[in-house]
C-alpha positions as a printed Julia matrix, in Angstrom:
239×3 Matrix{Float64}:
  0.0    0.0     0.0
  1.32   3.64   -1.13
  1.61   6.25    1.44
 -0.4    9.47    0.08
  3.55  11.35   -0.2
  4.6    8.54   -2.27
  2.8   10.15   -5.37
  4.0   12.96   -4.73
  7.17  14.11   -6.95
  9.46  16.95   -6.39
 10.73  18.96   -9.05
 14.21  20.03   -8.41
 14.28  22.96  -10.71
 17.35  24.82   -8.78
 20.14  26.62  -10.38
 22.67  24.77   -8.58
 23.78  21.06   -6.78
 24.0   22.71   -3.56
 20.26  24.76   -3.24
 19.38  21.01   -4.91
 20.78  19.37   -2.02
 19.19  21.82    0.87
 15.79  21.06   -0.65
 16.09  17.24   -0.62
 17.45  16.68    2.79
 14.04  19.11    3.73
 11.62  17.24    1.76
 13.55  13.78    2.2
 10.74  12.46    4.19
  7.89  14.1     2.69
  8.07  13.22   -1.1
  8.41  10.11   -2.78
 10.14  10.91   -5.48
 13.1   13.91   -6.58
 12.79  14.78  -10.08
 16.46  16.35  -12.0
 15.63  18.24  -14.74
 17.14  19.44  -18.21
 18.47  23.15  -16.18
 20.26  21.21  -13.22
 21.43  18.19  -15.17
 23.25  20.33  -17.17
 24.95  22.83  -14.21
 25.61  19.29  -12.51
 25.54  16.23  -14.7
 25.7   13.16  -12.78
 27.01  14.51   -9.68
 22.89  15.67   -8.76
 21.91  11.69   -9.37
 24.57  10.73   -6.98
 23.93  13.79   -4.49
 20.32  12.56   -4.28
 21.21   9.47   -3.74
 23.3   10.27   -0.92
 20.94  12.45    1.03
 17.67  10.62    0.75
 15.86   7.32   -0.04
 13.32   8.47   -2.46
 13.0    7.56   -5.93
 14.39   9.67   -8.65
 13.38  10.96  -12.01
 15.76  11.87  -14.43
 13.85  13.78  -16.64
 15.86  14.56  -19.55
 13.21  14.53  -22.57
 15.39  12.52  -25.0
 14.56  13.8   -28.72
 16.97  12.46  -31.08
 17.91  10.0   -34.0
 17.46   6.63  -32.8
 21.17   5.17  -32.44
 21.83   8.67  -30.29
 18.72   8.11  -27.83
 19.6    4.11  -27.52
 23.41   5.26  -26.75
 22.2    7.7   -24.19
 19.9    5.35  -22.7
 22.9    2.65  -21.81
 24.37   5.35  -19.95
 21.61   6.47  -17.97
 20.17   2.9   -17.36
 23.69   2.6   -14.9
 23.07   5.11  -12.9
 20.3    3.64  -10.88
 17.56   5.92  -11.62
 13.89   4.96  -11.82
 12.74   6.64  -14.34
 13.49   8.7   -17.92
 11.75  10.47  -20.28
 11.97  10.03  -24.4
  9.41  12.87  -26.74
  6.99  10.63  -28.19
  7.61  12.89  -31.18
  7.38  11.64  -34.69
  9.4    8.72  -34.16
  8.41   5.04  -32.64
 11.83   4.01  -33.66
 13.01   6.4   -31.65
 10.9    5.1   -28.47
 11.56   1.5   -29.14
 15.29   2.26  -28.96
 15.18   3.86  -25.83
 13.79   1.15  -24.5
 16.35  -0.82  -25.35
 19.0    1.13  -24.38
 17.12   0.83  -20.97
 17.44  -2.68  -20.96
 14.86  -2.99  -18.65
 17.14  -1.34  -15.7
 15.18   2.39  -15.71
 11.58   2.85  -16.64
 10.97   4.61  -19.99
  8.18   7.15  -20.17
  6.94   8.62  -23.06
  6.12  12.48  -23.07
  3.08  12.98  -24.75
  2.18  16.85  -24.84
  3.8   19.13  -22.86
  1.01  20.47  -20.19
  2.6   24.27  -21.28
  1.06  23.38  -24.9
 -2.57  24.31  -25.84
 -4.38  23.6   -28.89
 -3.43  27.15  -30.79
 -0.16  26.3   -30.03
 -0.82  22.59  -31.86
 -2.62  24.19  -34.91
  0.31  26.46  -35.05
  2.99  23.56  -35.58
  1.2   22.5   -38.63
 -0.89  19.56  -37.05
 -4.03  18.24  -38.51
 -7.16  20.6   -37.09
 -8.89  17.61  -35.36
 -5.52  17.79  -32.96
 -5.68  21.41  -32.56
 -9.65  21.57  -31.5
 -8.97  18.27  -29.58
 -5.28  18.03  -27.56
 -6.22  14.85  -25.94
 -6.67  13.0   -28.95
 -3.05  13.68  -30.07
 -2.08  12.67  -26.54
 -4.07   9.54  -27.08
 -2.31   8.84  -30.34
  1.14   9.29  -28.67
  0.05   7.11  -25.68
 -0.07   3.97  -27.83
  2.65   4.61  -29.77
  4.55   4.33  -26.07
  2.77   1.59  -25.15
  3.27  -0.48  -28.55
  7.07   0.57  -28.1
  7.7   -1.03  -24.72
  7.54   2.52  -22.7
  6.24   1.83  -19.28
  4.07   4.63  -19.1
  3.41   8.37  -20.18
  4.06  12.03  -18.81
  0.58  13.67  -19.52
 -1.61  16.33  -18.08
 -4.17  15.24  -15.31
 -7.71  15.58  -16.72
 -5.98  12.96  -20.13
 -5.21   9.93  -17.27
 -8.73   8.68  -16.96
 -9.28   8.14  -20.56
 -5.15   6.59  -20.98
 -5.8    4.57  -17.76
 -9.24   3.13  -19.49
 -7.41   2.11  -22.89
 -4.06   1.19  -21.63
 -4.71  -0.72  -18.22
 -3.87   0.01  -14.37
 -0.21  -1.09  -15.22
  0.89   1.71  -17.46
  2.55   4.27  -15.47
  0.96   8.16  -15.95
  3.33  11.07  -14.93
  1.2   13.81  -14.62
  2.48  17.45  -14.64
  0.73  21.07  -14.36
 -0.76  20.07  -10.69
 -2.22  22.75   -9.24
 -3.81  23.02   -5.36
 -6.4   25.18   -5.04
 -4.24  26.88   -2.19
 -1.48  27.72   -4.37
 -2.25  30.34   -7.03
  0.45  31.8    -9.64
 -0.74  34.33  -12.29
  2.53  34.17  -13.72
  2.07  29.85  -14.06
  3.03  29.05  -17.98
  1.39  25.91  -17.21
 -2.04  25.32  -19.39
 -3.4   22.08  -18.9
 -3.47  21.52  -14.76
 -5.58  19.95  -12.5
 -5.81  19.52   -8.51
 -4.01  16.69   -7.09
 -7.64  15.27   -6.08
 -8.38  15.35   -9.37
 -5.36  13.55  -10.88
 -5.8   10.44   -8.39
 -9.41  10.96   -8.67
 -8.34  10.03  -12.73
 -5.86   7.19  -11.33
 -2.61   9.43  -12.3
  0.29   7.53  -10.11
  2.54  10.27   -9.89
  2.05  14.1    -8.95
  4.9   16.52  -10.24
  4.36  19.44   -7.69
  6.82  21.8    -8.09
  6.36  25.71   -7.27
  3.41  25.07   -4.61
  5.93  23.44   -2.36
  9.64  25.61   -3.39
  7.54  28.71   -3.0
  6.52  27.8     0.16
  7.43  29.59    3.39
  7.95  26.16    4.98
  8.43  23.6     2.1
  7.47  20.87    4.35
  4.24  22.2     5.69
  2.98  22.85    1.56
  3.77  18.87    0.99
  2.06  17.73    3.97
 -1.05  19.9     2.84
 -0.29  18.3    -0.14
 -0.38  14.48    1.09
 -3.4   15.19    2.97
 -5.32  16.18   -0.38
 -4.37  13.31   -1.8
 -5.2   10.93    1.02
 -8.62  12.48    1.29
 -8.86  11.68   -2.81
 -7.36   7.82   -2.16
């Protein structure tokens, strides 16, 4: 049985290792999961996977967004399947080559997700890039689309917004993992938020999501610990 903070992942969108570190031996016991991003993988490379490591037991995302030809992804994917992470992210893009060879550069040693569309994108933003109008008017079908191409390459889930789970969790089973991004509790409120497609964390598990990215509602925080406790509690009361 999961505790309500073990859905809960924490963004560690810092500009160094160090403000990195101070955050995860705070939140050590509160979140289940650290997730390194593209702006502190590349100020720390490695060194961040191992520093979590070190300070805490909770899970870790690398979250990298892999977009490439597919030798180059499959290559990359060797390297970060030894470095004992739990999970990685490949673009769905254009590509299920692509997907299929991050998977097995993998080898079964770090969990492959698939990133659908970014929760920053709307449906102007689609038309805009020259896809088809039925994707523009409808987001979620696109995200559908990209779902099962993971799924039919060997991904073990998807990163996807919170109100697309319920309709990925009914066509793809209980098993495949949804990341969900863009969560939103109605305490925390940001005008300046670039994210589009968000939900509440009630409504995310409400949808089955089984993992929360919460990222400014808890940094911005006064006391970091206090917002992912709130946190927790929301999502017990939705469990």
């Amino acid at each position: 049985m999961r505790a309500p903070k073990d859905y809960i992942v924490f963004p560690l969108d810092l500009p160094t290792v160090e403000q990195a570190a101070r955050y995860v031996r705070r939140l050590s016991g509160y979140v289940g999961m650290f997730k390194v991003g593209l702006e502190l993988f590349v100020r720390g490379g490695n060194r961040i996977v191992r520093t979590v490591q070190g300070e805490s037991d909770a899970k870790i995302f690398l979250d990298l967004k892999l977009h490439d030809i597919p030798e180059t992804v499959r290559r990359a994917m060797v390297q970060v399947a030894g470095w004992k992470v739990d999970f990685t992210t490949v673009h769905c893009g254009e590509s299920p080559r692509m997907l299929e060879a991050a998977v097995q550069g993998g080898k079964g040693a770090v969990k492959v997700l698939g990133v659908t569309v970014l929760t920053s994108v709307t449906g102007e933003d689609i038309g805009a890039a020259g896809f088809e109008k039925r994707y523009s008017e409808n987001v979620e079908d696109l995200v559908m689309l990209r779902a099962k191409m993971a799924r039919d390459a060997g991904c073990a889930g998807v990163v996807c917004a919170g109100a697309e789970v319920k309709r990925i969790r009914d066509a793809f089973g209980p098993d495949f993992i949804t990341m969900v991004p863009g969560i939103r509790p109605a305490w925390s409120v940001d005008d300046t938020d670039d994210q589009k497609r968000v939900v509440t964390p009630a409504m995310a598990i409400e949808n089955g999501a089984d993992y929360l990215v919460v990222g400014r509602p808890i940094r911005d925080a006064e006391e970091p610990e206090i917002a992912a406790e709130m946190l927790a509690s929301e999502i017990a009361g939705a469990l």
